[in-house]
C-alpha positions in Angstrom: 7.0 10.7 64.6 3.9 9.3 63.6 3.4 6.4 61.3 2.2 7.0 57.1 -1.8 7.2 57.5 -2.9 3.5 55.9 -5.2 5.4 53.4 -6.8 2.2 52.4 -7.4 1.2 55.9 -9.4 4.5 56.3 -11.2 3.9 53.5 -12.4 0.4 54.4 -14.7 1.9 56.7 -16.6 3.8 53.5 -16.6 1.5 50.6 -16.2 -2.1 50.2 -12.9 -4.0 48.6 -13.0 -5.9 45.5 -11.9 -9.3 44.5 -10.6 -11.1 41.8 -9.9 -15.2 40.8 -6.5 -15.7 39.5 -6.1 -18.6 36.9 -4.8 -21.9 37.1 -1.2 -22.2 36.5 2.2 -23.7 38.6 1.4 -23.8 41.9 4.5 -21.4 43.1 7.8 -22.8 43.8 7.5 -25.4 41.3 11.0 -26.8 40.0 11.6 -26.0 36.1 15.0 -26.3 34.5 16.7 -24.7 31.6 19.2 -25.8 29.5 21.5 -23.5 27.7 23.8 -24.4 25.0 26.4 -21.5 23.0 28.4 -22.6 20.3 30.6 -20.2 19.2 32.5 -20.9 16.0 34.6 -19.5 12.8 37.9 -19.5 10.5 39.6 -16.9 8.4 42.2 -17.2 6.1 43.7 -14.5 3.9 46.8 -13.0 2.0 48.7 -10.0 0.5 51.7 -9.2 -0.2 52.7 -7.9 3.2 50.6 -10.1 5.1 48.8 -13.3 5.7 46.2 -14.5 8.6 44.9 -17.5 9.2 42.8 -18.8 11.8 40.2 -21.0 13.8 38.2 -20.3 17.3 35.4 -23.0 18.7 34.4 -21.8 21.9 31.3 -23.4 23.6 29.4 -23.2 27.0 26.4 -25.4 28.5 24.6 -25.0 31.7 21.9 -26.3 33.1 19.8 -24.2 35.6 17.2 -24.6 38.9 14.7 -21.8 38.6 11.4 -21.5 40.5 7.4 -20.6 39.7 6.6 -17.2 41.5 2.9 -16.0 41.9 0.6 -15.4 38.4 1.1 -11.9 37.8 -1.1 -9.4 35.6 1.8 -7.2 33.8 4.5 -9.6 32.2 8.1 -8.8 33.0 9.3 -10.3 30.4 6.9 -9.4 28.5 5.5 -6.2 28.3 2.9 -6.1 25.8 0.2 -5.9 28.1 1.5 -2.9 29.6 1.7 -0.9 26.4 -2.1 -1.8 25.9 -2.8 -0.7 29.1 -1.0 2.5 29.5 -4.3 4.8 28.4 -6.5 2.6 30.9 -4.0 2.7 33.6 -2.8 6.5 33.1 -6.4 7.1 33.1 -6.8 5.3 36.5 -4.0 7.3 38.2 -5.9 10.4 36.9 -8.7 9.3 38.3 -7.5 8.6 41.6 -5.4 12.1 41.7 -8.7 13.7 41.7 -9.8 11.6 44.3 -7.7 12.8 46.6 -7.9 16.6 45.5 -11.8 16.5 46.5 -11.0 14.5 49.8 -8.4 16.7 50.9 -10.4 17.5 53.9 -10.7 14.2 54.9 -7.3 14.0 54.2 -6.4 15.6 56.7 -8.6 14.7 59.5 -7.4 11.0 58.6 -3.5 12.3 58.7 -4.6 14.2 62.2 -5.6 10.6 63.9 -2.5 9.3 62.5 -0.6 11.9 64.7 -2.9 11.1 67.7 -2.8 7.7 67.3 0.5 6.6 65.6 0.5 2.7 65.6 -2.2 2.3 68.3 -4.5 0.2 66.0 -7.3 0.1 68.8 -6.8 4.4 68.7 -7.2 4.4 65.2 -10.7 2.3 65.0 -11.8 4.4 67.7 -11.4 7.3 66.3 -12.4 5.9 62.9 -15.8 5.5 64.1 -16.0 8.7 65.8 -15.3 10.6 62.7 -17.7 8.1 61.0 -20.9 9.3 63.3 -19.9 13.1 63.4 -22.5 15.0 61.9 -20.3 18.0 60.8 -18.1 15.3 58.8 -21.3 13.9 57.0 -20.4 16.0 53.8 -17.0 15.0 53.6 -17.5 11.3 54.4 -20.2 10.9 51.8 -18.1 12.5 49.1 -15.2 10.2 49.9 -18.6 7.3 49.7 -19.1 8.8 46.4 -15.8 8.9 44.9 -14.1 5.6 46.5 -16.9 3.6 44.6 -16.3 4.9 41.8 -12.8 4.1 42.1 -13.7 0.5 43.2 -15.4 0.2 40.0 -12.9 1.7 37.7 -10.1 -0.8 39.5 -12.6 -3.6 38.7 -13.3 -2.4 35.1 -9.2 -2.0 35.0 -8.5 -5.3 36.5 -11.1 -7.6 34.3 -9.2 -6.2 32.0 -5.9 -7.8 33.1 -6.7 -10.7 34.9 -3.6 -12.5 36.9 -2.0 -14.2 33.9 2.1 -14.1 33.7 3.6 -17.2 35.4 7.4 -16.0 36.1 10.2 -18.3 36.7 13.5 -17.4 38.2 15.4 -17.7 41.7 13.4 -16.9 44.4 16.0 -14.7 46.0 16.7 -12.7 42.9 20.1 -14.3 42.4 21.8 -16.1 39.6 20.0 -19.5 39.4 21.4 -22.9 41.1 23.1 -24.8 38.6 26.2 -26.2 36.8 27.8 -24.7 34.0 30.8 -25.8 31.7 32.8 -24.0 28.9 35.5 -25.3 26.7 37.8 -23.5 24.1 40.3 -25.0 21.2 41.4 -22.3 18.8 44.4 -21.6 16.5 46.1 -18.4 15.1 49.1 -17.7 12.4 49.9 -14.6 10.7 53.0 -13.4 9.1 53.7 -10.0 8.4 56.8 -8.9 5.9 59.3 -6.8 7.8 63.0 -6.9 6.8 64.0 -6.7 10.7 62.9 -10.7 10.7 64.7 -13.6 9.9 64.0 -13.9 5.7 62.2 -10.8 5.8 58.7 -12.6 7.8 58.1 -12.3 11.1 55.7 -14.8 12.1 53.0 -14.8 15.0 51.3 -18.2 16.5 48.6 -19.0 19.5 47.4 -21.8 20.3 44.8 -21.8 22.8 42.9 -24.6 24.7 40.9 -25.1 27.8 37.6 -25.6 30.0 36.3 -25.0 33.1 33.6 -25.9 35.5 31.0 -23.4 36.8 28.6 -23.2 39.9 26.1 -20.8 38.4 24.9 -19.7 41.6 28.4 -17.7 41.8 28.3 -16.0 38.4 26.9 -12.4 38.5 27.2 -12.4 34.9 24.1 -15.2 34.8 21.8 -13.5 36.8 19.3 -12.7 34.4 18.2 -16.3 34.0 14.4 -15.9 33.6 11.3 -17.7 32.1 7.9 -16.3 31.4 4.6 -18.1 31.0 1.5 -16.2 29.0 -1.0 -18.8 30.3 -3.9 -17.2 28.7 -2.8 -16.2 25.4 -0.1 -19.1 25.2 3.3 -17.8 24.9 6.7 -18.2 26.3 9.3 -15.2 26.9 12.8 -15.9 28.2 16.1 -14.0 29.3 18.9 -16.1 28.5 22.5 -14.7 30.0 24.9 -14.2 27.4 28.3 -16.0 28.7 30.6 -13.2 30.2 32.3 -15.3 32.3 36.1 -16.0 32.6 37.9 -19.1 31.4 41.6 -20.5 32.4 43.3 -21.4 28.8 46.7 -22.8 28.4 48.2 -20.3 25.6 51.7 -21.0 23.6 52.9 -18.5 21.6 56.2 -18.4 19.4 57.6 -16.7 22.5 57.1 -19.7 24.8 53.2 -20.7 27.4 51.4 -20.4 30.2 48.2 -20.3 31.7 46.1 -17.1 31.7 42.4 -16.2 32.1 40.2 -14.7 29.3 36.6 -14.3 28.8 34.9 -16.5 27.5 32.6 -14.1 25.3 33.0 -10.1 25.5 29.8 -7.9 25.9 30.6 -4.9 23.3 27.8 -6.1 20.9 25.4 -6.8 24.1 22.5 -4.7 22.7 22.7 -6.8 19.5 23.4 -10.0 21.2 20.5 -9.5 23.4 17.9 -9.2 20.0 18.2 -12.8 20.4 19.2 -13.7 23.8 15.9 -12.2 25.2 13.0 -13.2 23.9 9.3 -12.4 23.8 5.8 -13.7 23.4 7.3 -16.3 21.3 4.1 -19.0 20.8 3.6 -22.1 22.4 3.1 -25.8 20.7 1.8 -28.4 22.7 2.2 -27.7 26.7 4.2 -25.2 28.2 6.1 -27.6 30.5 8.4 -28.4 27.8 9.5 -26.3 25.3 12.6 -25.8 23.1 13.9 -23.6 20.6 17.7 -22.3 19.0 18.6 -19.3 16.9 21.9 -18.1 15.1 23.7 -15.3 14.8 26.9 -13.9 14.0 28.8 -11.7 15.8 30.7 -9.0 13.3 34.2 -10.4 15.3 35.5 -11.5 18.6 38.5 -10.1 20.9 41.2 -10.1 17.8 39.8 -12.2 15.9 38.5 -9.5 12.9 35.6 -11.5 10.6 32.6 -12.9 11.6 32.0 -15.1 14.6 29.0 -17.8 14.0 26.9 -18.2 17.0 24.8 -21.0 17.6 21.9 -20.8 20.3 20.0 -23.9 21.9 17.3 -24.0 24.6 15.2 -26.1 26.7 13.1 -25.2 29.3 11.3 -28.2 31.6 8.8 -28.3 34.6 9.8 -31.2 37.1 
């Protein structure tokens, strides 16, 4: 079967390619890290006739992670701002080069007709490249796909002055969770006595006490994957995806009924859209040089595994070029 025709290829031979300078920015695979720090915290005490709750949870995890410069790009993938202001310009572009190909169909398929004969014989296909170029019956054809390939060398020039390389991603090369190390820890306390006349004077009571912490290689964690920073270098702003901690902890629980050691996550992910409000952010401005920044938000969450009030969340950051 033969190869896809290299349209561009073909077209070389018609209409010259454009250029462009990216800016200055990391030189790619530069080392950055960032330091995460979630503090999750709350107590809740209250009491009725047939029951009373009291409680206490501190749960908190810190990693550090290795990410990596990639290439400027022009679209952010963090953020996506420019995209949004370019959707008419670009949606026009595609139009544009639809039509293209509608009034080159001919050529289309004289180029697609070489590929047959040719397949990946690159010699064969600048032979025959030329041959079509000096036949005098494809004159017509080749000066219409003259005329409309510069005007689509123009339009991607207009398009890309327009969006020069400018979005300086950082992340792990291989698309992975980040190298790193991450710790959590958890201490938290639970009492609630409910009135039932099957207990001992009419109360049965419930305790847990939990505590624990654990050691992380981040590298293993699926659940930190999307570990990313974004550099606007020409309009100055930083965007990052910080990875809310779903990852498991071993606790040592007692109970009334007796302990043990079990594994619980650390944080749950039902509230993830609203978690992620502050978790990823965007085009957030830059004060004095991007190569070190910092910043922390807090939340609450509206309650946590069976723990029914509001969880404070705390939210630290620190991104660093090495």
């Amino acid at each position: 079967m033969a190869a896809p025709w290299r349209w561009p290829q073909f077209c070389l031979v018609f209409s010259a390619p454009s250029a462009f300078s990216a800016e200055k920015a990391a030189k790619p695979g530069t080392k950055a890290i960032l330091e995460v720090e979630f503090t999750l915290s709350g107590s809740h005490s209250e009491s009725s006739q047939e029951r009373s709750i009291d409680w206490k949870v501190n749960r908190t995890f810190k990693a550090t992670f290795e990410i990596k410069a990639q290439e400027l790009a022009k679209y952010g993938f963090l953020d996506q701002s420019h995209q949004k202001e370019m959707q008419d310009d670009n949606q026009a572009l595609g139009q544009q080069a639809q039509q293209m190909t509608t009034n080159n169909a001919d050529m289309m398929a004289k180029a697609q007709a070489i590929a047959d004969a040719c397949g990946d014989d690159e010699a064969c296909i600048q032979q025959k490249v030329m041959e079509l170029a000096q036949d005098p019956n494809s004159q017509g054809d080749i000066n219409q796909l003259s005329t409309d390939g510069q005007a689509m060398s123009e339009s991607i020039q207009a398009n890309d002055a327009k969006s020069p390389p400018r979005y300086q991603l950082w992340k792990d090369p291989n698309n992975k969770a980040p190298k790193g190390k991450g710790s959590a820890s958890l201490k938290e306390s639970l009492v609630e006595k409910t009135f039932d006349p099957a207990c001992a004077g009419d109360i049965c009571t419930k305790t847990r006490d939990r505590d624990g912490s654990q050691e992380y290689d981040s590298a293993k964690e699926a659940a930190l994957t999307m570990t990313m920073v974004e550099v606007d270098t020409a309009n100055n702003l930083i965007s990052l995806s910080i990875p809310w901690p779903v990852v498991m902890i071993s606790i040592n629980e007692v109970t009334q009924d007796g302990g043990g050691k079990k594994t619980i996550p650390l944080a749950n992910a039902q509230q993830l859209e609203m978690i992620q409000k502050h978790t990823n952010i965007g085009g957030r401005p830059i004060k004095g040089s991007y190569k070190d920044q910092k910043g922390e938000d807090s939340f609450q969450l509206p309650d946590l595994e069976d723990y029914d009030a509001p969880i404070d969340v705390k939210l630290r950051w620190h991104f660093k070029v090495l």
